[in-house]
mmCIF file of the C-alpha atoms, coordinates in Angstrom:
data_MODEL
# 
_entry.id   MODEL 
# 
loop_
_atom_site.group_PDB 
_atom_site.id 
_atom_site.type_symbol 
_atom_site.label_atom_id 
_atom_site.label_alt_id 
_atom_site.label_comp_id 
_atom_site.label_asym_id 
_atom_site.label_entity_id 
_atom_site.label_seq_id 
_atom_site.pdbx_PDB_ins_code 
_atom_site.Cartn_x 
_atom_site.Cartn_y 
_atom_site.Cartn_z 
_atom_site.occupancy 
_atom_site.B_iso_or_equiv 
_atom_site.pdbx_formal_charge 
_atom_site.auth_seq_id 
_atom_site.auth_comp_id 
_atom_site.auth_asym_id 
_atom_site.auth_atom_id 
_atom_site.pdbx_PDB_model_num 
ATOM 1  C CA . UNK A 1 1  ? 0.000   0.000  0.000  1.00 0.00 ? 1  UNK A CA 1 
ATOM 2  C CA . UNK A 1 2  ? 1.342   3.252  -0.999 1.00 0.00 ? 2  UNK A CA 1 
ATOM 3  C CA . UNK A 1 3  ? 2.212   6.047  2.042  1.00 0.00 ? 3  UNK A CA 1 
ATOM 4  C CA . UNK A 1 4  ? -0.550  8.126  -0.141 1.00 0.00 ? 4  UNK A CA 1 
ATOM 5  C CA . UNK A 1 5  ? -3.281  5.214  0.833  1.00 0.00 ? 5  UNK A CA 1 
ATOM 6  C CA . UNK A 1 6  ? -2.101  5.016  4.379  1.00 0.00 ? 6  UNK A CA 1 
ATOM 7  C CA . UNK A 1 7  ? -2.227  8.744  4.664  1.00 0.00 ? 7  UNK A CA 1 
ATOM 8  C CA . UNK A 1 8  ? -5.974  8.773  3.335  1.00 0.00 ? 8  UNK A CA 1 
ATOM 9  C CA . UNK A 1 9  ? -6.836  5.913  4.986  1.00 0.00 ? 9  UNK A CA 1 
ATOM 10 C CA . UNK A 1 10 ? -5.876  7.075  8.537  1.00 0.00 ? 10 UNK A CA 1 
ATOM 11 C CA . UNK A 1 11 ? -7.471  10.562 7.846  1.00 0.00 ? 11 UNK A CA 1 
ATOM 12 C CA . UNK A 1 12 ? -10.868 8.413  7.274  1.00 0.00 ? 12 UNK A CA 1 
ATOM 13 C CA . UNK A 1 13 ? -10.014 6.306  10.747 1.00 0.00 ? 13 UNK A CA 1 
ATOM 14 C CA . UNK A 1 14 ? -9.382  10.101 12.430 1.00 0.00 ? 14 UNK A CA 1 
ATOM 15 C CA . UNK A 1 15 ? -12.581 11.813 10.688 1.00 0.00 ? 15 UNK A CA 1 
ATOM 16 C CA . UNK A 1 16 ? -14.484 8.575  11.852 1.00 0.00 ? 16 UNK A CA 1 
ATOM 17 C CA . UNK A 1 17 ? -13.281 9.073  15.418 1.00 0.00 ? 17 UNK A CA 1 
ATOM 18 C CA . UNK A 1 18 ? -14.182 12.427 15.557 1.00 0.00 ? 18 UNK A CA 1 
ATOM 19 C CA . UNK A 1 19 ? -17.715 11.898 14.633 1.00 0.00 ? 19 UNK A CA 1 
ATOM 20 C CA . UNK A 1 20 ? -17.977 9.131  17.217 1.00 0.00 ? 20 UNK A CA 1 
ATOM 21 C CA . UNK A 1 21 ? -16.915 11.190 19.763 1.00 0.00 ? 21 UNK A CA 1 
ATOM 22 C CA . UNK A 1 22 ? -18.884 14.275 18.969 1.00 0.00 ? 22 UNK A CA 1 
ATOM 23 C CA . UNK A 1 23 ? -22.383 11.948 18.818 1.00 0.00 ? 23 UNK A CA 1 
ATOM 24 C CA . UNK A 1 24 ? -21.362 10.668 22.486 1.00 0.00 ? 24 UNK A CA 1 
ATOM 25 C CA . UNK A 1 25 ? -20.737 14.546 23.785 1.00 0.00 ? 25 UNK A CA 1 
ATOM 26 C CA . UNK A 1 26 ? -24.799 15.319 22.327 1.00 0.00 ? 26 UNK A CA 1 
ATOM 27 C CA . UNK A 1 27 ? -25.806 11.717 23.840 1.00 0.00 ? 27 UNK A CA 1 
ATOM 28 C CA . UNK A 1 28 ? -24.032 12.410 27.185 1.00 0.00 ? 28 UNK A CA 1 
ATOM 29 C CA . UNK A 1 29 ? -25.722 15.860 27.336 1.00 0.00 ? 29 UNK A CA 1 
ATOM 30 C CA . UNK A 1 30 ? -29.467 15.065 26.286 1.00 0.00 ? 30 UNK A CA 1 
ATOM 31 C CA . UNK A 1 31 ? -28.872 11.603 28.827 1.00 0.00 ? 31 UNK A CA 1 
ATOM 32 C CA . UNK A 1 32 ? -27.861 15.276 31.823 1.00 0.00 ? 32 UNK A CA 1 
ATOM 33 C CA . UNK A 1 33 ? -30.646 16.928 30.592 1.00 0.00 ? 33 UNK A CA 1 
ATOM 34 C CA . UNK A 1 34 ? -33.131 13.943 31.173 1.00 0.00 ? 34 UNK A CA 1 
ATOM 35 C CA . UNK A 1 35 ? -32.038 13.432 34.798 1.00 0.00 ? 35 UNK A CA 1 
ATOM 36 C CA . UNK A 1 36 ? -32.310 16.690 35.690 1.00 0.00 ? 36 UNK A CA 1 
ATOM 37 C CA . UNK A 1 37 ? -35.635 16.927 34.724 1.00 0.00 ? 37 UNK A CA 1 
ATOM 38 C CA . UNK A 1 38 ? -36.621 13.235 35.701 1.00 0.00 ? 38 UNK A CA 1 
ATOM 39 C CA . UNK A 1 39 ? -33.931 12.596 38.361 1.00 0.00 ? 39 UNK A CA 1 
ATOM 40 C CA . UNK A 1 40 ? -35.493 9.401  39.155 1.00 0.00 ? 40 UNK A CA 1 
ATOM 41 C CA . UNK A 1 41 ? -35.781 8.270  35.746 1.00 0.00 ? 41 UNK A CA 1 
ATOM 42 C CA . UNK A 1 42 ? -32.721 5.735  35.934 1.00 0.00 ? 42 UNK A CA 1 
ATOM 43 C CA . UNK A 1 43 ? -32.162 2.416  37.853 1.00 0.00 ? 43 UNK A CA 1 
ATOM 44 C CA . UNK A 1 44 ? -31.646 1.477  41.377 1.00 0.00 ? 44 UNK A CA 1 
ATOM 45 C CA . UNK A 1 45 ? -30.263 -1.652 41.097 1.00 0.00 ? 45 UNK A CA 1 
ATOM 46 C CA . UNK A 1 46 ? -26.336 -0.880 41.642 1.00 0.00 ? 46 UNK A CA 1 
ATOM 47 C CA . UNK A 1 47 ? -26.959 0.963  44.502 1.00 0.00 ? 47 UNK A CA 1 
ATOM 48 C CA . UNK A 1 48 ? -28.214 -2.335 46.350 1.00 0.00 ? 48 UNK A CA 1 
ATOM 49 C CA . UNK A 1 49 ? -25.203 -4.525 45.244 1.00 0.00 ? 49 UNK A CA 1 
ATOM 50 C CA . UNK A 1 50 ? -23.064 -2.206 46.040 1.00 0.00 ? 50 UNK A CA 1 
ATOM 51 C CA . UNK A 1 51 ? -24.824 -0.299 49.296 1.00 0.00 ? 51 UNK A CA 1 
ATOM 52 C CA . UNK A 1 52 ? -24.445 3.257  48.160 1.00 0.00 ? 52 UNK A CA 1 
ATOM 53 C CA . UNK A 1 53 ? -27.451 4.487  48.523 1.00 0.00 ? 53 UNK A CA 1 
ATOM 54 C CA . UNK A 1 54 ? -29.268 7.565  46.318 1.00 0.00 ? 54 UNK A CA 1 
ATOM 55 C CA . UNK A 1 55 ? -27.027 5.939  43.435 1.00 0.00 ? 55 UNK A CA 1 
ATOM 56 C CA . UNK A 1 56 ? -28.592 5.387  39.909 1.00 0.00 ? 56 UNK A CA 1 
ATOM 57 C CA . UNK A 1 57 ? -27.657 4.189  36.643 1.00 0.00 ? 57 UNK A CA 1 
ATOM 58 C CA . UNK A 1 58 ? -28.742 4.681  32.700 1.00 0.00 ? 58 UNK A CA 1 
ATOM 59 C CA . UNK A 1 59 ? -27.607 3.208  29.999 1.00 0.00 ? 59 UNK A CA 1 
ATOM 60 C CA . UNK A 1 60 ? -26.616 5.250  26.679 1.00 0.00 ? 60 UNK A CA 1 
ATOM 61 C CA . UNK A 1 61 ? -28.800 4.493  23.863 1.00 0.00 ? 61 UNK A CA 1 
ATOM 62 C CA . UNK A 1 62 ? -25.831 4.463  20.961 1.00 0.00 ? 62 UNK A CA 1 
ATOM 63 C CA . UNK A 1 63 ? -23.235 3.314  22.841 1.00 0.00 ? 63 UNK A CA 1 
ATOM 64 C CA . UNK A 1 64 ? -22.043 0.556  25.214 1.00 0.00 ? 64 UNK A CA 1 
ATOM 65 C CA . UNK A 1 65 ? -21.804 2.464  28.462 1.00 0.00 ? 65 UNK A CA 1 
ATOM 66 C CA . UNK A 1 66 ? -23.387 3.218  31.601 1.00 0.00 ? 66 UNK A CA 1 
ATOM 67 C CA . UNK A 1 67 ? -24.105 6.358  33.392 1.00 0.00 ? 67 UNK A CA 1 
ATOM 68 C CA . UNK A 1 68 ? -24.307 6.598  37.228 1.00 0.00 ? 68 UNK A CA 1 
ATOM 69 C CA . UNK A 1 69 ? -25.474 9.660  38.995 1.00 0.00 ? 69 UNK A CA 1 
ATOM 70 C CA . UNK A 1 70 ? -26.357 10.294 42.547 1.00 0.00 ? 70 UNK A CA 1 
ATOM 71 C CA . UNK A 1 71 ? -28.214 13.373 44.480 1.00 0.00 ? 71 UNK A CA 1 
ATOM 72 C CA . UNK A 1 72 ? -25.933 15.482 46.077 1.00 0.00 ? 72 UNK A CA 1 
ATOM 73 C CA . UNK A 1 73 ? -27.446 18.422 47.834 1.00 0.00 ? 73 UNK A CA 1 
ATOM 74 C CA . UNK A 1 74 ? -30.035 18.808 45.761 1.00 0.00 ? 74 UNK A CA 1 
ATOM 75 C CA . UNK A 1 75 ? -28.002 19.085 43.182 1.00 0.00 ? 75 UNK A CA 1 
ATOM 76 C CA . UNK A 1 76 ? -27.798 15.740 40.259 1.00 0.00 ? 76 UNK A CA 1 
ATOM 77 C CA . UNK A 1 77 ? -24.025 14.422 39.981 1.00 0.00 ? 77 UNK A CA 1 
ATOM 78 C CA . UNK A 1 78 ? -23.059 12.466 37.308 1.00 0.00 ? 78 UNK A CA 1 
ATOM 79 C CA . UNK A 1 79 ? -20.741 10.081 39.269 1.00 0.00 ? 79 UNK A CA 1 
ATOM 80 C CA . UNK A 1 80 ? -19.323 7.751  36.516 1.00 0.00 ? 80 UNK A CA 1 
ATOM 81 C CA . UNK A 1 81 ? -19.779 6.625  33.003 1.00 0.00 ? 81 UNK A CA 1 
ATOM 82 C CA . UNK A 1 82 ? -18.533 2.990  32.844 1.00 0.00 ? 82 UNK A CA 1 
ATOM 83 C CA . UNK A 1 83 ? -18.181 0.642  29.948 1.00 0.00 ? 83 UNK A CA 1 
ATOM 84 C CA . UNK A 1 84 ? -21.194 -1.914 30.541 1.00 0.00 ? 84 UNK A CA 1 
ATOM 85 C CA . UNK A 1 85 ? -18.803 -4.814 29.990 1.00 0.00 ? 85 UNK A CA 1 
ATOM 86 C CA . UNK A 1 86 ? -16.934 -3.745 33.321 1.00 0.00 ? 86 UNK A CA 1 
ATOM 87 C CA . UNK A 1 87 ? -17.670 -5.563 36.576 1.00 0.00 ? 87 UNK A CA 1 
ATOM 88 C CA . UNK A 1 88 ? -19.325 -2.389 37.711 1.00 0.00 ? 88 UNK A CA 1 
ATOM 89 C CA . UNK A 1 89 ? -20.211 -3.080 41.498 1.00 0.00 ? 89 UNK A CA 1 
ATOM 90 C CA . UNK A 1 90 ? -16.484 -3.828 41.812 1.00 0.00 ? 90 UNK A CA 1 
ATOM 91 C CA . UNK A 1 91 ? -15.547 -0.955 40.291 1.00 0.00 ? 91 UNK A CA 1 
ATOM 92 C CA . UNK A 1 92 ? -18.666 1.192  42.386 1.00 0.00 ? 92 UNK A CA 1 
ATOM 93 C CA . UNK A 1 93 ? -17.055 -0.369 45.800 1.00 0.00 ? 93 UNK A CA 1 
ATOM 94 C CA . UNK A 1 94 ? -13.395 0.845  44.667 1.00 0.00 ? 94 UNK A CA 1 
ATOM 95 C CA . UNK A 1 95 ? -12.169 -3.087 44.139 1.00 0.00 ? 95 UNK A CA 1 
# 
């Protein structure tokens, strides 16, 4: 393959990236603006295996990761976003 190939070829892979990324930033921020509005709109179900309580968990639609969030006076924290092939309540607990 000729360095000219390569050269085009990697701009594609970089372009590609790019457009990845920029379609997680809008998913991550519509995914903020629904649990402000609907704070309880996500899942309970990591904060009893892992005992930390208020926490709460949605999944991105497009993509393979979870968000978890938590109240923190008054105020919605998004606490981690987590690939959903992690062993999250390990990860949650800090093992």
């Amino acid at each position: 393959m000729s360095e000219r190939s390569e050269f085009v070829r990697d701009l594609i892979r970089h372009e590609r990236a790019r457009t990845q990324l920029r379609s997680l930033i809008v998913e991550l921020q519509e995914l903020s603006g629904r649990i402000a509005q609907f704070p309880s709109i996500g899942s309970p179900r990591f904060a009893v295996e892992t005992g930390i309580e208020e926490l709460r968990d949605l999944a991105l639609r497009r993509f393979p990761y979870v968000v978890f969030y938590g109240e923190d006076s008054d105020v919605m924290r998004i606490l981690r976003v987590r690939h959903h092939s992690h062993d999250i309540p390990a990860e949650l607990r800090g093992g």
